[in-house]
N, C-alpha and C positions, 0 to 999 in steps of 0.2 A: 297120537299126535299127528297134525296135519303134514305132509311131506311138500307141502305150497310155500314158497318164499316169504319170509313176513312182509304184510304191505301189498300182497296179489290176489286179486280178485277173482274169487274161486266163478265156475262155470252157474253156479245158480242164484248166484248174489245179485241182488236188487241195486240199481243205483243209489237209491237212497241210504243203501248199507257202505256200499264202496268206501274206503279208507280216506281219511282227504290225502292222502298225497296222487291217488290217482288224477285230483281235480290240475294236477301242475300243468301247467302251459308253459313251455320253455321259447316259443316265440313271445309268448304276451309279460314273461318277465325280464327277455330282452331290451323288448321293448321299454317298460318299467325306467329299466335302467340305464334305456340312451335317453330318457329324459330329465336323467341328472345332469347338471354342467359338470364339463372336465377342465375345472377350471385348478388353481392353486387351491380353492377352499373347499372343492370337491370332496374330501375327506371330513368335512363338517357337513355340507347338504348331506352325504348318504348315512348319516348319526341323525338326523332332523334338528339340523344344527343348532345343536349344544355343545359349544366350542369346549366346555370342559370336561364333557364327556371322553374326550381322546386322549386325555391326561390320565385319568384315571385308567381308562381301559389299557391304555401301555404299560402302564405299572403294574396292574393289576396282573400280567402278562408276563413280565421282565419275573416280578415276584414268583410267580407258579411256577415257571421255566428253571431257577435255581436249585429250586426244591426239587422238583423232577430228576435233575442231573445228581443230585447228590444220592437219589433211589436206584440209579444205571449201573452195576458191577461194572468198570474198567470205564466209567463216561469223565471227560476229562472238566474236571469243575470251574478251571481258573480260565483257562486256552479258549479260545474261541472256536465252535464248532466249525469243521470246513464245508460242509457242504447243505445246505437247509432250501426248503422250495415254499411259497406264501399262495397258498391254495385258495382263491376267489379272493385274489388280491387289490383287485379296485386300480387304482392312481398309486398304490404303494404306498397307502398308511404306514401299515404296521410292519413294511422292510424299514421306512424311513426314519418311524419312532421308536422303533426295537430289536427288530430282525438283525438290521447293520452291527448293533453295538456285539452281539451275541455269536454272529455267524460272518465267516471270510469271503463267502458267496452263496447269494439266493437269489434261486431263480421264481420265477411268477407263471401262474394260472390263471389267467381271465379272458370270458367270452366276448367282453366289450369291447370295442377298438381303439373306441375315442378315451378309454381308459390305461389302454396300454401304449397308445401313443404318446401319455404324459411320462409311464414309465419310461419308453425308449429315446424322449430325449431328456431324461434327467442328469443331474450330475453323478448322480451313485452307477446307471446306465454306462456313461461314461467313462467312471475309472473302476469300473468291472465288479463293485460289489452287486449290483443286478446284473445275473449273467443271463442263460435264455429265457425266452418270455412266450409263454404258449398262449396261443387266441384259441382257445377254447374254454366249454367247461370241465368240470372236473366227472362227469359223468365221460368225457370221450378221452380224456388225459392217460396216456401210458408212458407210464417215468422211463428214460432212459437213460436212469443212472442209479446210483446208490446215495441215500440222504441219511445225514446224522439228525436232521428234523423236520418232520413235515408238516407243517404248520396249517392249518384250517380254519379258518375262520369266518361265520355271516355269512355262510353261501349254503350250508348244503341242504338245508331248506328247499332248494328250488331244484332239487332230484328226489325222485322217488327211492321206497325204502329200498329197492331191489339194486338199483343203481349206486344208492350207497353203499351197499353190503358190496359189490364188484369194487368199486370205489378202494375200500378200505382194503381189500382182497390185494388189489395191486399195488397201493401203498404198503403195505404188510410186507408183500415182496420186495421192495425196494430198498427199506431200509437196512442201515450199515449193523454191522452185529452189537455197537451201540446206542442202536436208532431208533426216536420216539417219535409217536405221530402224536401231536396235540391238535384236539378240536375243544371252539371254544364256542357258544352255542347258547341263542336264548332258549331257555325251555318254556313248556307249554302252563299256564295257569288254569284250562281248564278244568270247571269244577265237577265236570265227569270222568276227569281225568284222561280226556284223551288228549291226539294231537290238535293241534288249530290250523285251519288254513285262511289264510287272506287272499282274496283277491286281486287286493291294490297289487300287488308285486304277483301273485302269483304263486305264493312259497306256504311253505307247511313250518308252522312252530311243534319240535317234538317233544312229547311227557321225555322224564329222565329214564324211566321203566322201557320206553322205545329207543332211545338210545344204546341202553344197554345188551337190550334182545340184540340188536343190531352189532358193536363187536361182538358178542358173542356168537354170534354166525360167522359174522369175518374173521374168529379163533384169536380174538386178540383181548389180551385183560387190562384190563384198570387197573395203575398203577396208583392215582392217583388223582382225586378227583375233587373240586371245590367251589363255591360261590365267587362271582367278582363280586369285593366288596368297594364300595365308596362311592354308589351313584346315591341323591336324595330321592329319601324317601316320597316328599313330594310330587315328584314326576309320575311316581309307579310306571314305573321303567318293568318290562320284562324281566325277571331274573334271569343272569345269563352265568353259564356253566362248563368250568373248565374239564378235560377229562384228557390225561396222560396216556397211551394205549403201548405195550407193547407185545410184540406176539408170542401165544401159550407155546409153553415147549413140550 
């Protein structure tokens, strides 16, 4: 078996072989992404707005999160966790529509500015349920505390697999000894089953099979893992994919 990172490009590999996540460009999906507005409905442009796509997807969330706690030996089901962090958290969708109801304080992850400037003067900002806000991404993020949840979501596409594997390595550590990391995650419909990359943004859609390799490198198991249900079928929407993580003992 290869002793190479999954995702690394060994010394005799052709480009045309190269993995897509090598193709990431993390200026050009900055970029991507200061050309959304940071506006109130910013939450709907970066869904390509379908206003009722963020209904579903909070729910869809609130639901998984329940069930997750009641799988945690000593996780307190009714109480609200104290400390939780919303990793490529945008404008604060999902502190705004979920995070808050479930957690006492959480803090945010994101590289854009004009995104976290909506965070920092918001009302939740204000009365300290968003407490620190880190302007980066989650590839240069090192937690400086302990979280009972660490929430992920729609971003980590736009890091390479090695970065994620570091990524999840340092969330690993972080958390509290009853603390889950959730990523929630379109996966890839390729019919050769690998990953897909887009250019528009920049980012890599991954198979379920590559998520998996990946905590399994970062030593962390699946507790628990699911479909969002409730988007139409119409749209053919990517499937998108819940996964519980906590670390192998």
């Amino acid at each position: 078996m290869s002793s190479e990172p999954i995702g690394s490009t060994g010394p005799m590999e052709s480009l045309e072989n190269a993995p897509p996540d090598s193709n990431i460009n993390p200026a050009a999906s900055i970029e991507y992404w200061n050309s959304v507005p940071a506006t109130s409905n910013a939450m709907l442009a970066m869904l390509g707005d379908y206003p009722w796509y963020t209904r579903i997807d909070l729910r869809g969330s609130k639901t998984f999160l329940g069930k997750v706690r009641r799988l945690v030996p000593g996780c307190t089901r009714d109480e609200k966790l104290q400390t939780a962090v919303d990793c490529g958290a945008g404008v604060g969708r999902v502190t705004e529509g979920f995070l808050r109801q479930v957690c006492n304080v959480v803090d945010a992850v994101e590289p854009v500015e004009k995104f976290t400037a909506v965070m920092r003067g918001s009302k939740l900002k204000e009365t300290g349920v968003i407490g620190e806000i880190y302007v980066m991404g989650i590839e240069a993020w090192v937690p400086e505390k302990k979280y009972d949840l660490v929430w992920t979501q729609f971003c980590v596409g736009h890091v390479t697999d090695v970065q994620l594997v570091e990524y999840f390595n340092r969330c690993r550590d972080a958390l509290t000894e009853t603390g889950v990391i959730v990523v929630k995650e379109n996966i890839s419909t390729d019919r050769n089953g690998d990953d897909m990359y887009d250019d528009e943004d920049s980012s890599v859609t991954r198979t379920d099979e590559k998520f998996r390799a990946l905590f399994k490198e970062a030593k962390l198991n699946v507790i628990a893992s699911e479909l969002q249900l409730g988007f139409p079928k119409n749209f053919k929407l990517l499937p998108v994919r819940f996964y519980a993580l906590r670390p192998k003992s």
